[in-house]
N, C-alpha and C positions, 0 to 999 in steps of 0.2 A: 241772484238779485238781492237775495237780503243781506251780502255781504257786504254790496256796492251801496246800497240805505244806510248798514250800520257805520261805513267810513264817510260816506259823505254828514253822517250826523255827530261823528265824533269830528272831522274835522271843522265842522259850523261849531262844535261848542269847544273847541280850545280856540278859535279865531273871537268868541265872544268872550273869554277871561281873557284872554290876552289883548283886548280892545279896552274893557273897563279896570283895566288895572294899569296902577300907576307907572311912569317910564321907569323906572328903577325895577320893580316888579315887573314888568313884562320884557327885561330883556331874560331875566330868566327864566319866563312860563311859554319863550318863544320856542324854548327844545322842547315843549310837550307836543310838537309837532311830529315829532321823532314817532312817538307812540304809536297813531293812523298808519304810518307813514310803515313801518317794522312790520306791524299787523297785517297791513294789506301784502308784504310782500312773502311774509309768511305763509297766509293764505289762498294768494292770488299767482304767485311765483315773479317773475322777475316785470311782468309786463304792467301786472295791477301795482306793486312798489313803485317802478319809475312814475304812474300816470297819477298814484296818489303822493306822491315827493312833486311834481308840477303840480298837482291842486294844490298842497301846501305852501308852496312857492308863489304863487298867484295871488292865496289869500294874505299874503303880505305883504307882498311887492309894492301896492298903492302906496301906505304907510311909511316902508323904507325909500322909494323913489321924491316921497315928496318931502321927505327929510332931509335928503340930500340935494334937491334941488334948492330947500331953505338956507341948509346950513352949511354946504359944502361934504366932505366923505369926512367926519368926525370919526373917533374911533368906536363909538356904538352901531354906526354904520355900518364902518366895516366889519363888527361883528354878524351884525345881520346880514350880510353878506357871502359870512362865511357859512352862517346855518343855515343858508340856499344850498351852499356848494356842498354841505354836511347832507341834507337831505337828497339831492340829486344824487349824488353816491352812494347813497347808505340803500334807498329804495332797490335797483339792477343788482347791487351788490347782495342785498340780503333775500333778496328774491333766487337769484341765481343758488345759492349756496342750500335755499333750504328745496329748492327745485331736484338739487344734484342728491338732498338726502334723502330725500322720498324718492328718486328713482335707485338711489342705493340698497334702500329700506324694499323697495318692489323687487328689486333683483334678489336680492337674503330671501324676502317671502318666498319666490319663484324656485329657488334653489333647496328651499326646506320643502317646497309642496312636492318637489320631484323626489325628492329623497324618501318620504312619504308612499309616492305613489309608486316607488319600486322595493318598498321594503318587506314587500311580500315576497314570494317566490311564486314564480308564477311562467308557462312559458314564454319566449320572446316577442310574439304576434301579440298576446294579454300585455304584457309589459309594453309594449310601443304604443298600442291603446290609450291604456292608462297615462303615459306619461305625454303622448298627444294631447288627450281633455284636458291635463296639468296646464301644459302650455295655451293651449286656447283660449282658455278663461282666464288668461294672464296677460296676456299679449292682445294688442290692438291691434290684429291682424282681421283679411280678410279671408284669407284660404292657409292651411298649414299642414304640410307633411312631414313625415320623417322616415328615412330610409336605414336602414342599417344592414351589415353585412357580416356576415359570421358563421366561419369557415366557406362549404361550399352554397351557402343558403342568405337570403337576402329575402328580408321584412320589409315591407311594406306598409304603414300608417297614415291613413289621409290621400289617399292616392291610391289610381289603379295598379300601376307597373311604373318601373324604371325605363323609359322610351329610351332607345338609343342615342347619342346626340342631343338629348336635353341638357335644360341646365343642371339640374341633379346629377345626373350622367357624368358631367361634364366635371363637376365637382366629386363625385367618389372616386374617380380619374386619378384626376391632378391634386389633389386634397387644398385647393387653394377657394376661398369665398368667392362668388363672382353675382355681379347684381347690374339687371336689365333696369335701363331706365324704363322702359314701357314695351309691357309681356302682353297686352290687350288690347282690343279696338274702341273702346267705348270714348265717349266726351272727354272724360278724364283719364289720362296717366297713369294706367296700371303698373306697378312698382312689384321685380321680384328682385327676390332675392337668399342664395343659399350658402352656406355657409357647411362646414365638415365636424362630422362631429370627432373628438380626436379622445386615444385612448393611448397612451406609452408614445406621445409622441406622434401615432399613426392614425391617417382617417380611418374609422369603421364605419362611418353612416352621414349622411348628409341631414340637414336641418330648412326646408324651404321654406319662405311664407312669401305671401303677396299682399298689397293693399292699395286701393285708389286712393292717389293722393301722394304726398310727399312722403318719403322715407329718408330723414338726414341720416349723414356719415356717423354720426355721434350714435344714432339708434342701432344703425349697422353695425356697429364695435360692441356694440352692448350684444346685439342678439348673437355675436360670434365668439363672444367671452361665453354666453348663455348654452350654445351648442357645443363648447368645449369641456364644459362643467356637465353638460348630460351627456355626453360622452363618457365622462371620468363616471360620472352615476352609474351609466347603464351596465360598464365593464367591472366596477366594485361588485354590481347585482348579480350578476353574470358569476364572479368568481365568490362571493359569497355562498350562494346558491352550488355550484359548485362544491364549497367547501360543506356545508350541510350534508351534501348527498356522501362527500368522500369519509364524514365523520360517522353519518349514520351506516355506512357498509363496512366503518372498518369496525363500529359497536356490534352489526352482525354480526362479522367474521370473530370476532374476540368471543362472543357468545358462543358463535359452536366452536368454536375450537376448544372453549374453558370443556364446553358439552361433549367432545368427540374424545378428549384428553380423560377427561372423567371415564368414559366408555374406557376407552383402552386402556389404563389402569387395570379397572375390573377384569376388564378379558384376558389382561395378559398376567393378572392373578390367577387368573383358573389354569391359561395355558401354563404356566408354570407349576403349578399346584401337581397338575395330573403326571408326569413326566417322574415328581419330586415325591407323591407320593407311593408310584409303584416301586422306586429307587427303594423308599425306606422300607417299605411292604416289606419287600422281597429281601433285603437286606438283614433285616430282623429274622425273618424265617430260618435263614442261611445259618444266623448266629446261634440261633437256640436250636435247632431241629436238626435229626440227620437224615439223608433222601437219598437216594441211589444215585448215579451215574446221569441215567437219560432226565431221572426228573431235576436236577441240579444246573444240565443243559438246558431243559426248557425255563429255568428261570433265569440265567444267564442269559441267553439269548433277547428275553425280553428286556431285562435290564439295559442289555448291550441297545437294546431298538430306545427305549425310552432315555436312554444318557445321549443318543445320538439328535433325538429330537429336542432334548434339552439343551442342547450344543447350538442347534438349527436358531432356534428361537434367541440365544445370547448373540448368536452370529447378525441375527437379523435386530438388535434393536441396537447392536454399535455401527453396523452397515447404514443404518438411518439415520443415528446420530451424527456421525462422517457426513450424510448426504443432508441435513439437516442445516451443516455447518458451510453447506457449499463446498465440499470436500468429498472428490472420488473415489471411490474404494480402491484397496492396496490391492493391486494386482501381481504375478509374476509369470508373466506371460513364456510359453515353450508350445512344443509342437504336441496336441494332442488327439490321441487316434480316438476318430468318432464314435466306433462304432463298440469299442470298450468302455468308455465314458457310458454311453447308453446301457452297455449291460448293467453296468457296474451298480448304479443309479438305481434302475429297479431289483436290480436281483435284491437290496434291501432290502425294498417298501414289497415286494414279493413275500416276504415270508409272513406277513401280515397276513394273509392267508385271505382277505373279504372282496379280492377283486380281480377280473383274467385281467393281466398287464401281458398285453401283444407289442412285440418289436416287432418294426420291419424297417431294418436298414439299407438302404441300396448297398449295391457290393461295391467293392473298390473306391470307397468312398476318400476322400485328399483331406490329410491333415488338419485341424484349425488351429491358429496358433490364440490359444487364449490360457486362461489363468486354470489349470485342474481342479483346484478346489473350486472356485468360483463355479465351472461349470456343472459339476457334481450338485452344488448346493440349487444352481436352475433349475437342470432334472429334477431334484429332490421335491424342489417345492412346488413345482409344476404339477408333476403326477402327483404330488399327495395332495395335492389340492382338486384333483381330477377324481382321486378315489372320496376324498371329504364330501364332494357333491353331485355322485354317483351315487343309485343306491346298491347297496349289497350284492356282491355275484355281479354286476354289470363289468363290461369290458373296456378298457382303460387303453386307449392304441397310443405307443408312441413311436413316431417314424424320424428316418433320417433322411434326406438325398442332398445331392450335390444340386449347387446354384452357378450358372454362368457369370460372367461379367454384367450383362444389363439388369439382370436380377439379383444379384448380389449383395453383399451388406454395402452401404451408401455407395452402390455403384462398382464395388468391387469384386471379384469370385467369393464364393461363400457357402459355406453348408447351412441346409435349412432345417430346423429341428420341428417339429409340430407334436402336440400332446391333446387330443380330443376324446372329451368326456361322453357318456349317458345321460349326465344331468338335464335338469328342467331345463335350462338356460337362464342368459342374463335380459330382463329386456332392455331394449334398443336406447332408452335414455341414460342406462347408467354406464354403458359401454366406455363414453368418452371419459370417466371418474374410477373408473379399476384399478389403474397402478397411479392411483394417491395415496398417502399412507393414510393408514387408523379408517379407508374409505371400505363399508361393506357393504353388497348390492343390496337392492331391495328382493326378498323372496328365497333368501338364502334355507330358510329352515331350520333346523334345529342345528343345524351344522355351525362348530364355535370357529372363530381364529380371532389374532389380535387386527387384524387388519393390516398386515408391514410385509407379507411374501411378497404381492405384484409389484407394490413398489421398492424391494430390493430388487426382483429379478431386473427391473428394466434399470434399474441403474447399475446392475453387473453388465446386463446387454450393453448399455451406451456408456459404459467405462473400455470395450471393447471394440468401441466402435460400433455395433452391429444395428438390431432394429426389430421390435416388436408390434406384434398386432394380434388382436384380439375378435373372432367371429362367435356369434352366438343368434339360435333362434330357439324360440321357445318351445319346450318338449325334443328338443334336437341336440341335446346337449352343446358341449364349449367347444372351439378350435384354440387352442392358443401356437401363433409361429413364430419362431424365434430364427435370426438369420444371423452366424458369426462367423469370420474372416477367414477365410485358408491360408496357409502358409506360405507364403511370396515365395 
């Protein structure tokens, strides 16, 4: 109301300069008509411009009509004439234009307040929330949903469910907009209408609202630019969020790796250390001192043990580095008799003297065709891993028997090797984490290693094909069974 005061009082006071001022002077104070006339359409948009461009027009029409009826259409005439046809255009014209930038300016608003209200991270059900209020307080609607869909799961905002054969329905469908002239029974023309929200081109979610009363085509293209732009929102949000979670797990994983890399360093100094200092011990003794016969053998022998597990451990941190690089270990695969393998293996770790090592191989046991050294080096780290977390004098069993075809290594005939400890056991959560490298269980004890045996053996096992498994319960000691190929 005081908008329509202050025009009607600005156009009464340029109708009165332009009255008492002389004709020379007032054909030019006739464009300050312009002024009301721009304002109102500014303000008013294209409806209040055109209505104050005819008050304009009116308050001087008398003046020009009966100038012309005096004097004929003179050419000041037809100027006033033409600043009729200046005003009746300039008012729709300039109405319209600033009409269209304030709904531009409400669309930019609308598109920043959503961008805002998903720039948290937040689940999808919170996020549809949130950017529903966005839109409600923005939109001159009467009802508003939004539906979305992502993977096998489907959001819901402002609404109960997706009815079947609705028009939401209908549009997560076909991803096309489709708009009911009248969705309700009331006096007035309930208006729906839905629209897709689009993400890469593809609908993920529909966008509905309703309103009594008119819904033009022009608003309709607005709210279907509007749902395509929160679509592009929701899915930027989506993979944003995304990218936080896959940045923060991979700063974890770099964290303990820097942490598990640090560990094994240290361990695989010590393991190194022990091997390298009974070498020199024993070596120095030999050179300065003279000893008999047996006691020259006892020190040879141990040498012989500790340059053999110094060998074990170099074998095992290039076997990792190969597997490390996505590279299988060098195999040279022939026919190897089982059940000398197995002697062979412990009769070593046997002369250690701190644990009963039981064989029991089935008889007539069938070839395996795998790598000799490789398999030696299983056994080796098996059982000494079975004596590592056994305690002292405890019994160490390791068996062999034959595998048919359905039990076999992936499906084929196979010998089955098994090596079961006295140890405490492993509990049940670290089981699936054993043949990781640098990975050591929880409740190990004083017992050192670098963490790299399991995860070489099974990548000798599955360089031959074959297949590992691991049982353990607490105070029941370990199973470990190993399954590789017979000889075709």
């Amino acid at each position: 109301m005081r908008d329509v005061v202050a025009l009607a009082a600005s156009l009464a006071a340029v109708t009165l300069v332009v009255a008492r001022a002389e004709v020379e002077t007032a054909v030019l104070l006739r464009h300050l008509y312009l002024v009301p006339v721009v304002a109102a359409a500014l303000r008013l948009g294209p409806v209040g411009g055109a209505s104050t461009a005819v008050a304009a027009v009116l308050l001087q029409a008398p003046r020009v009509f009966v100038a012309i009826e005096r004097d004929g259409l003179t050419l000041p005439a037809a100027e006033q004439l033409m600043t009729f046809v200046i005003l009746i255009g300039a008012g729709p014209l300039v109405g319209r234009l600033a009409a269209s930038a304030r709904a531009q300016r409400r669309r930019y608003e609308t598109l920043l307040a959503v961008q805002r209200a998903l720039s948290e991270e937040a689940p999808l059900e919170i996020a549809l929330q949130r950017l529903r209020g966005c839109l409600a307080a923005r939109l001159d609607v009467d009802a508003l949903a939004l539906i979305v869909r992502q993977d096998d799961q489907t959001a819901v905002a402002g609404s109960g469910a997706v009815v079947a054969g609705s028009l939401a329905a209908a549009v997560l469908d076909t991803g096309q907009p489709l708009f009911v002239p009248d969705a309700g029974r009331g006096p007035r023309p309930r208006r729906a209408f839905a629209t897709p929200l689009l993400a890469g081109g593809e609908p993920t979610g529909v966008l509905a609202i309703e309103r009594d009363g008119e819904m033009a085509v022009a608003e309709r293209a607005a709210v279907a630019t509007l749902a395509a732009h929160c679509g592009l929102a929701l899915e930027n949000a989506r993979l944003a969020s995304r990218q936080r979670r896959f940045a923060d797990e991979l700063t974890e994983r770099i964290a303990s790796a820097t942490a598990t890399k640090s560990t094994f360093v240290a361990v695989a100094s010590h393991e190194l250390r022990t091997p390298l200092t009974a070498l020199l011990g024993f070596s120095e003794l030999l050179a300065q001192r003279s000893f008999d016969g047996d006691e020259v053998r006892r020190m040879a022998d141990v040498m012989n043990r500790e340059t053999q597990r110094l060998v074990r451990i170099v074998d095992d941190f290039l076997d990792l580095s190969r597997l490390e690089r996505g590279l299988e270990p060098r195999l040279t695969r022939a026919r190897v008799d089982v059940a000398a393998a197995v002697a062979s293996a412990v009769e070593v770790l046997r002369r250690a003297g701190t644990h009963q090592l039981q064989v029991e191989c089935a008889p007539d046991l069938p070839a395996v065709d795998a790598d000799a050294d490789a398999l030696d080096r299983i056994l080796k780290n098996l059982v000494g891993n079975a004596m590592k977390y056994s305690p002292p004098g405890s019994a160490v069993r390791v068996a062999a028997r034959a595998r048919d075809g359905a039990a076999g290594a992936r499906g084929g005939a196979g010998v089955e090797f098994s090596v079961h400890d006295a140890g405490r056991g492993i509990p049940a959560e670290a089981l699936p984490r054993v043949f990781e490298p640098y990975y050591r269980a929880p409740g190990v004890g004083s017992a050192r290693g670098a963490g790299l045996g399991l995860a070489v053996v099974k990548s000798l096992i599955d360089a031959h094909g074959g297949e590992i498994r691991m049982e353990s319960a607490p105070d029941r000691g370990t199973r470990v069974t190993f399954v590789l190929p017979t000889v075709s």
